[in-house]
Each structure stands twice: as structure tokens, then as C-alpha cells.
Steps between C-alpha positions, in 0.01 A plus 500: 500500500863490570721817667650699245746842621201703420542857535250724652323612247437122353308395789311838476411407160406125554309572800323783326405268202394249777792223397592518863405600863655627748438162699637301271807715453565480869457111464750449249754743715470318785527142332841687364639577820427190659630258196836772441545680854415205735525215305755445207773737452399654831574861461341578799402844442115489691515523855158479526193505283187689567197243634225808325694519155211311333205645706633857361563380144109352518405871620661665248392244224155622617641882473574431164157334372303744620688765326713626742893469449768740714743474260850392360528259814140391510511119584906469464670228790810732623731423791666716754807506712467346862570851637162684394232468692175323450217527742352134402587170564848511407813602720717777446814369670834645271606161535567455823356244736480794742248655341334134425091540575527862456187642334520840392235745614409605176596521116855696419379776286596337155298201577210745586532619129607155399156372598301840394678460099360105517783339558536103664731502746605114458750486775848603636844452424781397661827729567794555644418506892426843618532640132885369526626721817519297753846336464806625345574132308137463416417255226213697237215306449494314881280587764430250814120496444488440125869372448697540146319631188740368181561681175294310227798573231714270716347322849861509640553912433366786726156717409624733678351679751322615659252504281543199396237306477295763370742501193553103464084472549486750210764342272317144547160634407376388859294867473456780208745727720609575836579774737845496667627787729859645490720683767835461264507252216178260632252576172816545277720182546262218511323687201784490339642168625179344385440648124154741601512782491488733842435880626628679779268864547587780591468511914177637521313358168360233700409465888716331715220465821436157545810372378745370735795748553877516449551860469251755424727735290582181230220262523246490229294242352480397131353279181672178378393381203567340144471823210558838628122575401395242752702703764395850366095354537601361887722871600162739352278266710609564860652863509270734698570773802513232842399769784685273707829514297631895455762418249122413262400818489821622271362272267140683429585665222803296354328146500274358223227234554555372142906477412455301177421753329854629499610137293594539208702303252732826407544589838899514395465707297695808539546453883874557634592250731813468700758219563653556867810250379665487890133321568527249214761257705721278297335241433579414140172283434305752665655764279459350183099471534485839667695655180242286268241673678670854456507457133115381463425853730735635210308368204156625671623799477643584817804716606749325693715704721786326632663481716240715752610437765323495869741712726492335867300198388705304774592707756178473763526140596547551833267772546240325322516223761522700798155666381320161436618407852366810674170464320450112536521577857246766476281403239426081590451633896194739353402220225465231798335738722192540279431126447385203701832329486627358809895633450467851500816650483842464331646383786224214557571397148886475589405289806290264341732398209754456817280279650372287215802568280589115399125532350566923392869478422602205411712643228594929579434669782339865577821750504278790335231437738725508766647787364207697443406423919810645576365864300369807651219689391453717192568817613863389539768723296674183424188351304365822343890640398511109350114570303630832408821366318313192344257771313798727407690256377224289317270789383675825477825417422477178348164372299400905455864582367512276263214492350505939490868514371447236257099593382395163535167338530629205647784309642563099351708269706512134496276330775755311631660112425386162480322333794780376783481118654289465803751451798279471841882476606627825428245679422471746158784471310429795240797546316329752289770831495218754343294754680141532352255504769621720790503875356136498386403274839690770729389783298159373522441536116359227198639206357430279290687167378395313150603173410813531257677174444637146674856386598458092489132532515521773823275801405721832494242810563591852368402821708333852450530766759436840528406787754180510678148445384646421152340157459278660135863488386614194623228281361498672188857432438460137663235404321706588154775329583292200610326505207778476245711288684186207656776277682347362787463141469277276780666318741565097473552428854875350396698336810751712415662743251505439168909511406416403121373805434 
């Protein structure tokens, strides 16, 4: 049997008819990533695979003959990000050789659920070291124990990060879908960057215990995958109250265990959704797929508003990084202290990557780190006036304004631009001039991205947001514009772009 991009539900269906197993399913996934990720176009996506993946797809083979199945992800091979934990025989190291060994105490709580729904947790994925905030010229996609995950559109562009190999894995059918983890922009951009499509939660929907931290007041974890129903089936699976993470419990009675029920085809239909124009940059190739888009929204029956625009959408940047330093400091020191690792604190990270940098940092260095050392605690003014002006600016008078002055059900912005050439030189050389990610990632609210078009074979996503536990409303109008439009092409693993096209 060969590989096909089967969605979710297909391998429900052929292993309910008994035209595949679990076992076998995980065999053909993990001849995949060794012939694509390790072999020939090496995308390098897999950090590691898991040594039990089979064992667990035999048990739940055995589930399912003797009548037993857990549901949607019964028997499905999914990878995570390198930053979740696993208690098992796989490391959770975010990259970083100075975490290399570490075994986590126990399961994050969405790998708790992702076992309990059935799921095969086939391995981990690569990312940007330290979920990309370590160094100020970091290079997405590089980390110093799993080196550089490529984009499978083009091996020479960026996946982004820092989810990147979670989004590259997904877009070269190494799994069925992925889970990535965002603090601003890290589920969006490589979704995005690599034609799947990606969810950021609301803060809250899912459990961030287990996972390790950036910054508790932005991090979140999410679904990667190929249709927007995959995703929806993947986001209903692992919400659920975490005692051990407060910001669960606002969730209770606002999260649903099933979210594709809220697909539908004529989701557009009669929603009002605004275009925040000062967010749209100028990108003129960018623009003229984003306006195709607008007018297949249009002839589904939506209302466009536009312009709608964000008020303050760019005017936290600093304050947004002084929080993530004040809470990295905080937040890996009480991460480290509950594991077995042999660095415990920030500071013992910083000093390790000194001493071993021609092995650590052979390319950036640690200036956020460092940075973040240099913090106080949280009960500083300086951090909690900074919080206090991210959430004004982001929620109340930003994302909340808009969306009340306008009556809109959603916000639509374009993803961002074309991949970027890898330059271990330099660093990132974005020269995207849009804002989509950082209001709903600051605000803490959803957002979702949907593959919309290609600019010489480089996927272009396009992006719903909208306030707070409003992810019914995202999918709904995802999934119809998904639906009508059906762009996403495979990857082909080219050398490099395709400037025919």
C-alpha cells in the first residue's frame, strides 16, 4: 500500500473496514520519514522517532478487534513539537543540546489526552531552538540538537519557525497532523509558509503544563494539519480543565470536545468580516491573492467590511518583549525545577551554551536569554504596567474595538509572504511588511490560517481572527472558504523556487 495525504477520517474508515491497521499505518509513516526527512530531499523535520510507536499501534489494533475503538484518533501516527513533554523513551529537549538526555517526568497534559483519544504518538519534531528565543538573529527551523528542518515547497526556503518541523512534517505527509505551540507567530507562519493549515486557541482552550515555557500569558499549544476538519478533530480532542494550569478552568464551559460539528460548507454565509487594510502590507503579489480570496468570501455570501481597521495593531512591540523576557526568566527556572534535568535554571542554560557554544551557537547567540537573566521578578511594576498595556492595547482597544464597532464575526488578513532563503549567515531575513499574528498572540485570542494561493510555487496562507473563545466561528468560516477555494497542492521537494510559475 503506498502513502497517500489521507485525511483523518480516511484512515478511520479503512481501518474500520479492516483495509488497514494501525501497525501498518505507522510502518508506512516511518518508511516516509526516513526515505523524505533523512534520506532524499532531507527535510529534516523528525528529531526523533518514538522506539514504542509500533508496540502501541499493535495495542490498539487489538482495541479495535475486540470492539473497542476511542475514537476520531483511534490508531492515527501524529507527531509533536520537541517542547511537549513525553514521559517515555523519547527526550523533550526544545532543541537544545542542553536539555540533551532530558526525560520528562511525565506526559504534558495534551499528550495525556493524546494517548486517552487513541492517538500514536510517532515521534517529535524539530524547531527553532528554544521555540526561536534564544538569539536575536536566529535562523527558524535550526536547533543545535536536531539542526535545520527545510521547507518541502523549496529545500533552500525557510519553514519557519518555530514550529517548524511540525508544519514541514505535516506538509510532507511524514504524519496525519501535528501539534506545534505558539508564543507569537510559531503555529501561524510555518502553517502558512508550508500550505496546512494551522490554529492558534484561545489562551486557555488547551493546557500549557508540560510544555516548555516562553511566557505564560502568550504561550499556547495547537493542531497542524492538512483540511481544517483534520485540525477541528485534533483541537476537540485535547481541551479539558488541567488542575495544574488556572488559565483551563475559563475554558469549562466555552470549550467543545467535538468542533467539527461547527463545519460547514456555508459557513460564509452571511458572516461580516473585516479587512484591517494598515495590516495587509504592500506587497502587491500578496495583495492580489488576498483580494481573490475576499471576493470568493463575497460570492459565499459574506459581508466584507473594509477597511476595519485594528487601532494600535503595532504599537506594543516593545512591551510585548519586555513581558516574554520577565516570564522566560520566571517560567523556564520553575519548568527546570520540576524535572530531572541536570541545568536547572536560566542562568545554567546561559552558561552552558557559553561553554559549548562552537557546538550550541555556531551560528546566533542567546541575547533574549541573556536578557531575560538580567529580569526581576513578576511582581515588578515595570513587567505588570508592560502586561497591562499589551492586553489594553490588543484586547480592549484593539481586537475588541474592531470587531464591536464594525459587528464582525471575524477579522481576514493575509498570513504573511513567501518563504525567505535560509541564511545561517544573517540569520531571518523576513522582509514580510504585514502584521497578522501578533494582536490575537498578545491578546491571547484564536487564529486560524488556511492555505490561499502560491507566489512561484511558495504557499501564501490567509488568516481568521477573532476575540476569545470564538474558534465555532472560525472553523465554520475556514472550513467554507477552504472548501470552495481547495488550493493546497503537496510539496515536490524542488531545490529551489519555482520562477516559471
Amino acid at each position: 500500500m503506498t502513502l497517500q495525504e489521507w485525511t483523518i477520517s480516511e484512515l478511520q474508515s479503512m481501518m474500520t473496514k479492516g483495509e488497514l491497521t494501525a501497525r501498518h499505518l505507522v510502518e508506512l509513516y516511518l518508511e516516509r520519514i526516513d526515505a523524505v526527512d533523512r534520506h532524499g530531499p532531507k527535510v529534516n523535520s523528525v528529531i526523533e522517532t518514538n522506539p514504542d510507536a509500533l508496540a502501541i499501534a499493535s495495542s490498539l489494533d487489538e482495541e479495535r478487534r475486540g470492539g473497542k475503538t476511542r475514537g476520531p484518533l483511534h490508531g492515527v501516527p501524529l507527531l509533536i513539537k520537541d517542547n511537549i513533554d513525553t514521559h517515555d523513551r523519547m527526550q523533550t529537549t526544545s532543541g537544545s543540546l542542553a536539555l540533551e538526555g532530558h526525560i520528562a517526568p511525565s506526559d504534558a497534559f495534551i499528550v495525556k489526552k493524546l494517548r486517552s483519544a487513541g492517538a500514536v504518538i510517532l515521534g517529535k519534531t524539530n524547531l527553532s531552538e528554544w521555540a526561536n528565543f534564544r538569539g536575536k538573529h536566529s535562523v527558524s527551523g535550526w536547533s543545535s540538537r536536531g539542526g535545520l528542518t527545510r521547507n518541502p515547497y523549496a529545500l533552500d526556503r525557510s519553514a519557519c519557525g518555530s514550529s517548524s518541523g511540525s508544519a514541514a512534517a505535516v506538509a510532507a505527509n511524514l504524519c496525519a497532523a501535528a501539534i506545534g505551540t505558539e508564543t507569537d507567530g510559531s503555529i501561524i507562519c510555518p502553517s502558512q509558509t508550508n500550505s496546512i493549515v494551522g490554529i492558534k486557541p484561545t489562551l486557555g482552550l488547551w493546557s500549557r503544563s508540560g510544555i516548555i515555557p516562553i511566557a505564560h500569558s502568550q504561550d499556547t499549544a495547537g493542531p497542524m494539519a492538512r483540511t481544517v476538519a483534520d485540525a477541528a478533530i485534533l483541537l476537540g480532542a485535547l481541551t479539558g480543565v488541567d488542575e495544574s494550569d488556572s488559565a483551563t478552568r475559563l475554558s469549562k464551559k466555552r470549550a467543545f470536545k467535538d468542533y467539527t460539528k461547527f463545519l460547514d460548507e456555508n459557513g460564509l454565509k452571511g458572516a461580516r468580516i473585516g479587512v484591517p487594510r494598515k495590516m495587509i502590507g504592500t506587497d502587491k503579489r500578496v495583495i492580489k491573492i488576498f483580494e481573490s480570496c475576499l471576493d470568493v468570501t463575497k460570492q459565499m455570501g459574506a459581508t466584507i467590511v473594509d477597511p476595519a481597521d485594528v487601532p494600535n495593531f503595532n504599537k506594543f512591540s516593545k512591551t510585548e518583549m519586555e513581558v516574554l523576557h520577565y516570564e522566560l526568566k520566571t517560567d523556564l527556572n520553575k519548568y527546570l525545577a520540576g524535572t530531572k534535568a541536570l541545568l536547572k535554571t536560566l542562568a545554567e542554560i546561559i552558561k552552558f551554551n557559553e561553554e559549548n557554544k562552537d557546538r550550541v551557537m555556531p551560528y546566533f547567540g542567546q541575547e533574549h536569554m541573556e536578557n531575560a537573566q538580567k529580569k526581576g521578578s513578576l511582581r515588578d511594576k515595570k513587567y505588570r504596567h508592560a502586561l497591562a498595556k499589551n492586553h489594553r492595547l490588543t484586547r480592549r482597544e484593539g481586537i475588541d474595538a474592531t470587531m464591536r464597532t464594525h459587528k464582525l464575526d471575524a477579522i481576514v488578513v493575509p498570513s504573511g509572504g513567501p518563504s525567505w532563503i535560509i541564511d545561517l549567515v544573517n540569520g531571518d531575513t523576513i522582509n514580510w511588511d504585514m502584521e497578522s499574528a501578533s494582536p490575537a498572540a498578545v491578546a491571547g485570542y484564536p487564529h486560524i490560517t488556511v492555505p490561499a494561493g502560491y507566489i512561484f510555487g511558495l504557499p501564501i496562507g490567509i488568516s481568521f481572527f477573532a476575540q476569545a473563545w470564538q474558534e465555532p466561528t472560525l472553523l465554520k468560516l475556514a472550513y467554507a472558504f477552504e472548501q470552495a477555494t481547495k488550493v493546497r497542492k503537496p510539496p515536490e521537494f524542488l531545490p529551489t523556487a519555482n520562477l516559471s510559475l
